[in-house]
C-alpha positions as CSV (number, residue, x, y, z in Angstrom):
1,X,6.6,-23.5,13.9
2,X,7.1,-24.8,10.3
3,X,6.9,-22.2,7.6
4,X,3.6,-22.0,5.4
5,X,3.3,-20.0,2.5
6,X,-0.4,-17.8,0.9
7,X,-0.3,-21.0,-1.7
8,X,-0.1,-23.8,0.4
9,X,-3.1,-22.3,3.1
10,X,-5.5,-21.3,0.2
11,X,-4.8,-25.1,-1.4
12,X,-5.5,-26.0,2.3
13,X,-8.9,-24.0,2.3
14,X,-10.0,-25.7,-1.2
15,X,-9.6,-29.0,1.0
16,X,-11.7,-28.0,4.3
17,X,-14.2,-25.8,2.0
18,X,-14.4,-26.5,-1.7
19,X,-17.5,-25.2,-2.0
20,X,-17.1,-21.7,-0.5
21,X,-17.0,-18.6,-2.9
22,X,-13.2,-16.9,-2.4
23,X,-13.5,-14.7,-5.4
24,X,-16.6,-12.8,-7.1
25,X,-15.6,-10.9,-10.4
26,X,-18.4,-9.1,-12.3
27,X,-21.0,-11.5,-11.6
28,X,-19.1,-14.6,-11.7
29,X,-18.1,-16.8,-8.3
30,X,-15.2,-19.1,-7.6
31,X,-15.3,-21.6,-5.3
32,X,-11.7,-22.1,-3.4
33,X,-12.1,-25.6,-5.4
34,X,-12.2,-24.1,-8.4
35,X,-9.6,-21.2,-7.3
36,X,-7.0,-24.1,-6.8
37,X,-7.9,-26.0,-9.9
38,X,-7.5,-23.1,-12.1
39,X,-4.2,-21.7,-10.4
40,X,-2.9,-25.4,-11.0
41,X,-4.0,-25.3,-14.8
42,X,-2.8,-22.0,-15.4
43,X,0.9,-23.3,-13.8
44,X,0.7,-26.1,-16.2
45,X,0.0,-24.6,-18.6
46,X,2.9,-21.9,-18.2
47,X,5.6,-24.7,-17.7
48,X,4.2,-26.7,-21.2
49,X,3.3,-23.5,-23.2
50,X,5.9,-20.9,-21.9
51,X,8.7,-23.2,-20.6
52,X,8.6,-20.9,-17.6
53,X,11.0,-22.5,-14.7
54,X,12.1,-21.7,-11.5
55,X,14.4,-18.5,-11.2
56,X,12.5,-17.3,-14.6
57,X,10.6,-13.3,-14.1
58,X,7.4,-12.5,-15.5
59,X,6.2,-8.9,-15.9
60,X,2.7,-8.9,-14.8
61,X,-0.1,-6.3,-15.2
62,X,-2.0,-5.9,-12.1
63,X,-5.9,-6.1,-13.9
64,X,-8.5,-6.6,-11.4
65,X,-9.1,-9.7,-12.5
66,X,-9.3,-13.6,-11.8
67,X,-6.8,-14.1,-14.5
68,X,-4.2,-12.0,-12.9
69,X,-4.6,-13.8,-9.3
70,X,-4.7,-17.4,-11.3
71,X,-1.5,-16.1,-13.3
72,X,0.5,-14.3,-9.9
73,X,-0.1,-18.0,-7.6
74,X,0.9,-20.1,-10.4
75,X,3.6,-18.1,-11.0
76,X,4.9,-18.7,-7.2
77,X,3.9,-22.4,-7.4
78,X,6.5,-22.9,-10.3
79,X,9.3,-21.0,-8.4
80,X,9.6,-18.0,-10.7
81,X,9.2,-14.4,-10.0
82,X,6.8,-11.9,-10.0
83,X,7.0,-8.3,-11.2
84,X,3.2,-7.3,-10.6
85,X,2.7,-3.6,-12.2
86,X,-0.1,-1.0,-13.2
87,X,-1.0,-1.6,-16.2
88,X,-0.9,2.0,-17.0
89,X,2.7,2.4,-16.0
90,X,4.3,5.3,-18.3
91,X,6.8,3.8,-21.0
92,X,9.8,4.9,-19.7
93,X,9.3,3.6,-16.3
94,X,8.0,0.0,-18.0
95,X,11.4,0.3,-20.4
96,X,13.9,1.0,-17.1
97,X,12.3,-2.1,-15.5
98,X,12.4,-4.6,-18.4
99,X,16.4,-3.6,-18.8
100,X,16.9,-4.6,-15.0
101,X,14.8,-7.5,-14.8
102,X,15.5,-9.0,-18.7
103,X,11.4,-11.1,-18.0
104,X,10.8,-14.3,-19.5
105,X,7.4,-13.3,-20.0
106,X,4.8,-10.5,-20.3
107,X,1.4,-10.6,-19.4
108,X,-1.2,-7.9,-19.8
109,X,0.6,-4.9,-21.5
110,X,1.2,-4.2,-24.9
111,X,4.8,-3.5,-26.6
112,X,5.5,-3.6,-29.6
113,X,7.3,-6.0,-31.9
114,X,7.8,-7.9,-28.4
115,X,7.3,-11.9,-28.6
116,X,6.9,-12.0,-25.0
117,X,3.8,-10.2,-25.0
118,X,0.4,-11.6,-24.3
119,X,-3.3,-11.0,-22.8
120,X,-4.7,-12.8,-19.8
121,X,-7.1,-13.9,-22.6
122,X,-4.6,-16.6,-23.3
123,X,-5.9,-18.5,-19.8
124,X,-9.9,-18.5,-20.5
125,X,-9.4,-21.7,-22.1
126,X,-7.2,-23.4,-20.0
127,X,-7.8,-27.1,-19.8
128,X,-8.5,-28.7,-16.3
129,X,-5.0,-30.5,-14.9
130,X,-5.5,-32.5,-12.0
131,X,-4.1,-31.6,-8.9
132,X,-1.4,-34.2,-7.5
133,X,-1.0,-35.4,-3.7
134,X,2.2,-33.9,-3.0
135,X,2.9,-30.9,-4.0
136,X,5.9,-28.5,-3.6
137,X,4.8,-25.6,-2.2
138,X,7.3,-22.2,-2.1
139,X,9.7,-22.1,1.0
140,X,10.1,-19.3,2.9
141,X,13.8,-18.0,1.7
142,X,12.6,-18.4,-1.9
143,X,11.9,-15.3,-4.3
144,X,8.3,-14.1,-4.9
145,X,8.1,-10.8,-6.3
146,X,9.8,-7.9,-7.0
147,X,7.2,-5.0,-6.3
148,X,9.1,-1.6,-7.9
149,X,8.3,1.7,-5.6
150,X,6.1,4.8,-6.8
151,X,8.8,6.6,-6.7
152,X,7.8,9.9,-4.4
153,X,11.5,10.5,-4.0
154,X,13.7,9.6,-6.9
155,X,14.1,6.8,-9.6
156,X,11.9,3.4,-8.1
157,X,13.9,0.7,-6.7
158,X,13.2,-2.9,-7.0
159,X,12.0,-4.0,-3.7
160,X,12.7,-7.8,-3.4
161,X,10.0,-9.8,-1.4
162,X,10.6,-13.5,-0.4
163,X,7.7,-16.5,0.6
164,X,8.4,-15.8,3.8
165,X,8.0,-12.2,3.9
166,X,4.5,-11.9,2.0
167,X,3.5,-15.1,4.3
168,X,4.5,-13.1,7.7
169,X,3.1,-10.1,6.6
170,X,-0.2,-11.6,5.8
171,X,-0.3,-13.4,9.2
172,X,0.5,-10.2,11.1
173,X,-2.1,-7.7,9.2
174,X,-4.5,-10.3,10.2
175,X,-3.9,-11.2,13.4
176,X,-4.2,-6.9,14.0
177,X,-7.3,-6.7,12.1
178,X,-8.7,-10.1,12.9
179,X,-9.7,-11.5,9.7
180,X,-11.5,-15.0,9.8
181,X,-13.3,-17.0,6.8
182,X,-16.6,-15.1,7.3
183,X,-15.1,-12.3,6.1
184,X,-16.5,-11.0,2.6
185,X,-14.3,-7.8,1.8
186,X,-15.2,-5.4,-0.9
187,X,-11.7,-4.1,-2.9
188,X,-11.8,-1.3,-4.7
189,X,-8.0,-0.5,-4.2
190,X,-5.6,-1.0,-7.0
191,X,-3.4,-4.0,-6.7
192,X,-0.5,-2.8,-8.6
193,X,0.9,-1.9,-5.0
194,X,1.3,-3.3,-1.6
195,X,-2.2,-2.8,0.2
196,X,-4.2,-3.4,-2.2
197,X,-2.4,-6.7,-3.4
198,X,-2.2,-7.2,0.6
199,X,-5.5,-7.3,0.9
200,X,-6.4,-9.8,-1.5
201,X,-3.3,-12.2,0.2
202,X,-4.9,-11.4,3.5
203,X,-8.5,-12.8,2.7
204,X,-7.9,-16.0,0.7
205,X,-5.3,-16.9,3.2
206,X,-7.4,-17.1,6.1
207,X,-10.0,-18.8,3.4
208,X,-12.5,-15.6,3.2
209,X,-14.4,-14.3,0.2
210,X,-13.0,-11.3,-2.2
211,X,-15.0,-8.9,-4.4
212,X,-13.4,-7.3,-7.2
213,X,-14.3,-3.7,-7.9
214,X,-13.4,-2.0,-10.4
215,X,-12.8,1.8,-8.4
216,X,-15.1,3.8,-5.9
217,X,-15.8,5.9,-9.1
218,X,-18.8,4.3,-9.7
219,X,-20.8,4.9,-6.7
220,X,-24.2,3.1,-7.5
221,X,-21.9,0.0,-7.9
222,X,-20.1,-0.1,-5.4
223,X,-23.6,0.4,-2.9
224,X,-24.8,-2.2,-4.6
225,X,-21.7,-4.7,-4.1
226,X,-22.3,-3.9,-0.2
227,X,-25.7,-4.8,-0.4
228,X,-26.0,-7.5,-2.7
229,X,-23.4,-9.3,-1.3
230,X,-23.1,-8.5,2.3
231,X,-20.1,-6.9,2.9
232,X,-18.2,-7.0,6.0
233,X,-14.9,-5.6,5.6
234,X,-13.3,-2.8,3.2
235,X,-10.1,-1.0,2.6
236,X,-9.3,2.5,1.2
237,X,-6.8,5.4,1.6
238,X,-8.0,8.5,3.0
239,X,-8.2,10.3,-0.6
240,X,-10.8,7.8,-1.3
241,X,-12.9,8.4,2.1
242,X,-12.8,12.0,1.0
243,X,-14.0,11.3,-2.7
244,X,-17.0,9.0,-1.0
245,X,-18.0,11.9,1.4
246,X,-18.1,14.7,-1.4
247,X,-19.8,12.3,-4.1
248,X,-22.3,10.3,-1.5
249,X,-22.1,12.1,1.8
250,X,-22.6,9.6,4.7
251,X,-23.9,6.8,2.7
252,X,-21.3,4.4,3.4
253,X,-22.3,4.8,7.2
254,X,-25.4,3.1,6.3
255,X,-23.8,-0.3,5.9
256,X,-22.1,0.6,9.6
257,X,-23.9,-2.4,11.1
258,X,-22.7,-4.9,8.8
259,X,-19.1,-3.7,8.7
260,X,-17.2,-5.4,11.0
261,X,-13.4,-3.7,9.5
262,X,-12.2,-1.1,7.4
263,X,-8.5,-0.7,6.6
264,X,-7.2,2.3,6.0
265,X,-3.4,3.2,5.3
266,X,-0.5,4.8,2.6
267,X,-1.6,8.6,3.1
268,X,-2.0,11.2,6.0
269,X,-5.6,11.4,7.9
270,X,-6.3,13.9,10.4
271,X,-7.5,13.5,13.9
272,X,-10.4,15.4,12.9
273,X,-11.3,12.8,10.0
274,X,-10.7,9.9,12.4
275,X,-13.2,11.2,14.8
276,X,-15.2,11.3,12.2
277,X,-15.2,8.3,10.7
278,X,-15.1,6.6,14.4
279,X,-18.7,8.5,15.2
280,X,-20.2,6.9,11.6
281,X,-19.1,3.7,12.5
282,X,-19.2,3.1,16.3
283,X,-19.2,-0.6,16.0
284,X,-16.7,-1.5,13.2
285,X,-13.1,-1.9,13.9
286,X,-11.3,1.2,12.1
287,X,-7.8,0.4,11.4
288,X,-5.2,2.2,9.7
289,X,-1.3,1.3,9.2
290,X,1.7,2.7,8.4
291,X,4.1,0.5,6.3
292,X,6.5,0.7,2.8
293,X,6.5,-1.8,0.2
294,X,9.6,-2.9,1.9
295,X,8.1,-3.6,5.2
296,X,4.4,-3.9,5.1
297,X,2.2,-2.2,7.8
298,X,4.7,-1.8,10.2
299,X,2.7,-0.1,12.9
300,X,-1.3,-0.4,12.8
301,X,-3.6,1.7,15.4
302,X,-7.4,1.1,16.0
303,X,-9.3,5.0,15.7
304,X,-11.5,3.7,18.5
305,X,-8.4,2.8,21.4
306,X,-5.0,4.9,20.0
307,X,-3.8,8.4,20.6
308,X,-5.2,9.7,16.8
309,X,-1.8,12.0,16.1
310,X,0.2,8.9,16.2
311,X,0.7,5.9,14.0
312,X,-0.1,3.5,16.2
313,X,2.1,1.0,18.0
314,X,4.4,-1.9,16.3
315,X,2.2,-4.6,14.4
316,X,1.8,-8.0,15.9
317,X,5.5,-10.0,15.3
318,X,7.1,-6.5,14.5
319,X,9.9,-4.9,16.4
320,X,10.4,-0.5,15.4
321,X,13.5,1.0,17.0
322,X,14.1,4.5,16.5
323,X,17.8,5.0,15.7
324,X,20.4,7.8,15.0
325,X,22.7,7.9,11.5
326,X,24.9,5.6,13.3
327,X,22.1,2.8,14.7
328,X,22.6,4.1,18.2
329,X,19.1,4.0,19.6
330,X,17.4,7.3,20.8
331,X,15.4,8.2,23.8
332,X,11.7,8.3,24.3
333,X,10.8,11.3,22.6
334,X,13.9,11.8,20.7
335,X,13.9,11.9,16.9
336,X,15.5,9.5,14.9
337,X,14.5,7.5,12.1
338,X,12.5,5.0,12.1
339,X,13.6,1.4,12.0
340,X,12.0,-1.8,11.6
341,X,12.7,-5.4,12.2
342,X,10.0,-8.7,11.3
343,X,10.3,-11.7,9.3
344,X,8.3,-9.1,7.0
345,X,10.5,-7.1,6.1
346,X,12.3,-7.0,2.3
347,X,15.5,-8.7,1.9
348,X,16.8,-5.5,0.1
349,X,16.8,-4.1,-3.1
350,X,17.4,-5.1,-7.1
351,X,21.1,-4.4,-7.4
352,X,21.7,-2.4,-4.7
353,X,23.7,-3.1,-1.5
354,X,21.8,-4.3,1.8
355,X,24.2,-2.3,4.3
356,X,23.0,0.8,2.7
357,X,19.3,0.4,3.9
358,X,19.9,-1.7,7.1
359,X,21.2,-1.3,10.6
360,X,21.9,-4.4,11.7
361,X,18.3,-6.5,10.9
362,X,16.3,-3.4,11.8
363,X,14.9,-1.8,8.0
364,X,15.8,2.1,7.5
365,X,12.3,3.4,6.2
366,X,13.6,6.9,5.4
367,X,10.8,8.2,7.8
368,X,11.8,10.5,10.8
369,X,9.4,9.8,14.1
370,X,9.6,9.4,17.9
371,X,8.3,6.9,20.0
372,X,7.2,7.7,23.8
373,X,7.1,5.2,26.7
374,X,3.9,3.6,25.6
375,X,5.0,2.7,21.9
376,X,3.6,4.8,20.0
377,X,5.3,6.3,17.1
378,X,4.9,9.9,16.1
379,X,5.7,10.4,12.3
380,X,7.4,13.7,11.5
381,X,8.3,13.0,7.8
382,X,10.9,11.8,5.2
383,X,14.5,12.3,5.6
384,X,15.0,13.6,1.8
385,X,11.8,15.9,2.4
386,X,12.9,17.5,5.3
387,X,13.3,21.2,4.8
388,X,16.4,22.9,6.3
389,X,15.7,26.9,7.3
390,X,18.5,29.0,7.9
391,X,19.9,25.8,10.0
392,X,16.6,25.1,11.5
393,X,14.7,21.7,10.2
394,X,11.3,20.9,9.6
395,X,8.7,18.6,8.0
396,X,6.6,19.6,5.1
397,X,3.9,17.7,6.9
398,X,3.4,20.0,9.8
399,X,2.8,22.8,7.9
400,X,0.3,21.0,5.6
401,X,-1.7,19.9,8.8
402,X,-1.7,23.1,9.9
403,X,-3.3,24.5,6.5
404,X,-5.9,21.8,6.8
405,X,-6.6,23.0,10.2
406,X,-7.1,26.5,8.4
407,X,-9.7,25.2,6.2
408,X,-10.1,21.7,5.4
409,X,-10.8,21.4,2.2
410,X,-7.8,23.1,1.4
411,X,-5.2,20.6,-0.3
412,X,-1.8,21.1,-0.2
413,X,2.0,19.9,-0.3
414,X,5.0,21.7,0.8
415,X,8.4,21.7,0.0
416,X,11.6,23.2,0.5
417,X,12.5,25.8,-2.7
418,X,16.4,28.1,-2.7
419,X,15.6,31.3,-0.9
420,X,15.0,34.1,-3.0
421,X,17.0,36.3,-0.7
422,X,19.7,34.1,-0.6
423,X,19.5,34.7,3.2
424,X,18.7,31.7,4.7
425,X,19.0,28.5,2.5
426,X,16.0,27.2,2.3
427,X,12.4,28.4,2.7
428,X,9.4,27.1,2.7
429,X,6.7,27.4,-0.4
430,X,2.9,25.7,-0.2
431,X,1.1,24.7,-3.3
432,X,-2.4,24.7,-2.8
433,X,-5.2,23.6,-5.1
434,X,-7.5,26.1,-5.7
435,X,-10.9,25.9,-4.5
436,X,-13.8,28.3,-3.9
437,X,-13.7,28.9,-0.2
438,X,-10.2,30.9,-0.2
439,X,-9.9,33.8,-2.3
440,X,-5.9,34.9,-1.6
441,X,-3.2,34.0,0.8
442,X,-3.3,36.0,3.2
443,X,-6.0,34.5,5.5
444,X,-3.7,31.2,5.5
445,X,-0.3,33.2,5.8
446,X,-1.7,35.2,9.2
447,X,-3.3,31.6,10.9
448,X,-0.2,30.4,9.9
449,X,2.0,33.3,11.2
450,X,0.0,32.3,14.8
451,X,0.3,29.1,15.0
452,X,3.6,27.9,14.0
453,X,7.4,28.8,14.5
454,X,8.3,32.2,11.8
455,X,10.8,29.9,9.9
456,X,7.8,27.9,9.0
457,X,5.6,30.2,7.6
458,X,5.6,29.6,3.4
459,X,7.4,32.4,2.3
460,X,6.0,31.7,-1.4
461,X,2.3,30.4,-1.8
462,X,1.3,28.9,-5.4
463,X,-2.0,27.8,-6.4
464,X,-2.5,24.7,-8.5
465,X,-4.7,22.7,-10.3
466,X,-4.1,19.4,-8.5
467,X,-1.4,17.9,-5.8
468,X,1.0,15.3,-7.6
469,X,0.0,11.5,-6.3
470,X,0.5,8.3,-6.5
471,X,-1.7,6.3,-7.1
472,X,-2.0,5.2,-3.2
473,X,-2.2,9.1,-2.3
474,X,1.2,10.0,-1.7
475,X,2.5,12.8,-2.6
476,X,5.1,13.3,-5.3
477,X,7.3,16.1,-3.9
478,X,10.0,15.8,-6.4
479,X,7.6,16.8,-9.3
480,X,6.8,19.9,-7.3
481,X,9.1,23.1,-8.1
């Protein structure tokens, strides 16, 4: 099968459907006819204006915004590169990334004294181009973006994504999910990272309608998007289902008819939560993923079908090994890390050497996990995460469920700290955000002392104001002493 790329199906959807809304910003609909012709305009007008070429990289804020999907697909269509980031992104992070990546071009944050700065204002006036016959869409070998990592280990590392990678990965989320063009999906994710950016290549490729949201903070608006324009599919991380439970309840559940999909993925979610959501919504198709941005949703499961303490099974077109330090393959049940191998995966990293982060074509995530005879994975944690007691290893993540089984609306992160009797290592210490429905520790240290293995138990507890995240809900255990 010949290789299509996001650009060439949603030029192929303004063909078959000009008329049909893909995108609703604030009020304002675009046809995928008037998607393509502005895409096109904004590509000519970055060639004429900006003498951007092939090879060239442009630094792109990720603003919710038609501008910045007109600006990211005209960008592919001329063969340059795009650095998509949050337009909030601290100074020295934005400064490490401009010295690896020397862009052609900035679009949507502010520097000063810097000529290559400008707002997406620059493209309200763009002047219709018309669209030729033939064009030359991206192939799949050819450079899209670069999408830098969060960061919840270390310094971020410039993940390198080709045509064919953000094409297959598109294909195989929906193919899971089973996205067609009735869908009309709500996003309220930021874009500045993987899924929510994912989301948006998902729908338009498979000629659907998008609704920009702003955030979930503004709960009034967002029931109104649902209603107004009949929403049928949504995506969020599990900090946001929480945030929509505590502010609204079970509100969302009244739209349960009407939803046919919700995505969830990029953070941990109970079983308990899953059951929950799966009673509130007993006819939508609840999906949630595991991935990187180096190998998009990897593994999906559906709440209704899969075991709920897994991650699922292998995505459609997606192979997961789980290998030792050398790439020798473990046993079901074993732990190992786990591996992954699809036409989705990253090529490798800014500057860095492939063999480092491969065995073979099978993608080290970092992640430890088992698999069983059925496929599915078991997730125990991060390698660099993992916590080493006296000799005896275990994930942070275990221990955190376990509080949350306490009580839970307890939130908390665990890591490994020097041990202050210089006995064992390591031990364990729990941050935990203080709320009002535990007054001390000592309630959690004896369910704790009950239920798991004595090396453990947290021998220091710390309250704290809030849990360090990205902005995708992971945790940032290295900013945690």
């Amino acid at each position: 099968m010949s290789f299509i790329s996001l650009e060439e199906k949603i030029f192929e959807w303004a063909k078959k459907t000009p008329e049909k809304i893909a995108l609703i910003d604030k009020k304002k609909s675009i046809s995928y006819g008037s998607l393509v012709q502005n895409i096109w305009s904004t590509k000519i007008r970055l060639e004429k204006e900006f003498s951007l070429e092939r090879g060239d990289y442009i630094l792109l804020a990720a603003n919710k915004n038609v501008n910045f999907i007109y600006t990211y697909f005209a960008i592919h269509l001329i063969g340059a590169r795009v650095v998509p980031l949050d337009e909030q992104i601290q100074a020295d992070k934005l400064n490490l990334i401009i010295n690896k990546i020397s862009p052609k071009l900035i679009i949507g944050l502010s520097l000063e004294n810097d000529s290559r700065c400008y707002n997406f204002s620059i493209f309200e006036d763009n002047q219709f181009e018309d669209i030729p016959v033939g064009i030359d869409f991206p192939k799949a070998d050819q450079l899209a973006d670069i999408l830098f990592t969060t960061g919840t280990t270390g310094n971020p590392k410039g993940v390198l994504l080709n045509h064919g990678n953000i094409s297959s990965s598109a294909e195989n989320i929906n193919t899971f999910i089973g996205n067609d063009s009735d869908d009309i999906e709500l996003l309220a994710l930021p874009i500045s990272h993987s899924f929510g950016l994912g989301r948006i290549k998902c729908v338009l490729s498979i000629g659907g309608t998008i609704v920009l949201l702003g955030s979930i903070v503004n709960m009034k608006r967002m029931f109104r998007a649902f209603e107004e324009y009949k929403i049928t599919g949504f995506g969020m991380v599990p900090a946001s289902w929480e945030y929509i439970q505590k502010m609204s309840g079970t509100r969302l559940a009244d739209f349960a008819g009407q939803l046919n999909y919700i995505e969830l993925g990029s953070a941990y979610m109970s079983p308990k939560d899953k059951k929950t959501m799966t009673a509130l919504f007993p006819k939508t198709r609840i999906c949630m993923h595991y991935g990187l941005t180096e190998a998009s949703r990897s593994t999906f499961m559906e709440f209704s079908e899969d075991n709920l303490d897994t991650i699922g099974k292998a995505s459609p077109n997606v192979e997961i090994k789980i290998l030792d330090e050398y790439g020798k393959e473990r046993g079901f049940g074993k732990e190992g890390e786990i591996c992954v191998k699809g036409n989705h995966v990253t090529e490798g990293y800014l500057d860095l050497p492939k063999r480092d982060f491969f065995h073979g074509d099978f993608f080290r995530t970092g992640d430890i996990g088992s698999m069983d005879s059925h496929g599915y994975i078991y997730l125990k944690g991060r390698y660099k995460e993992i916590i080493n007691v006296g000799g005896k290893k275990l994930s942070p993540i275990e221990v955190e469920n376990k509080i949350h089984e306490f009580d839970p609306t307890l939130e908390s992160a665990c890591i490994g700290i020097k041990d202050p009797e210089g006995i064992l290592g390591e031990v364990v210490k729990a941050f935990i955000v203080k709320n009002n429905s535990v007054k001390n520790f000592d309630d959690i240290k004896n369910f704790l002392k009950s239920n798991l293995e004595a090396y453990k138990v947290p021998a220091v507890f710390e309250w704290i104001d809030e849990i360090p995240k990205t902005k995708s809900g992971k945790i940032q255990r290295q900013k945690l002493s």
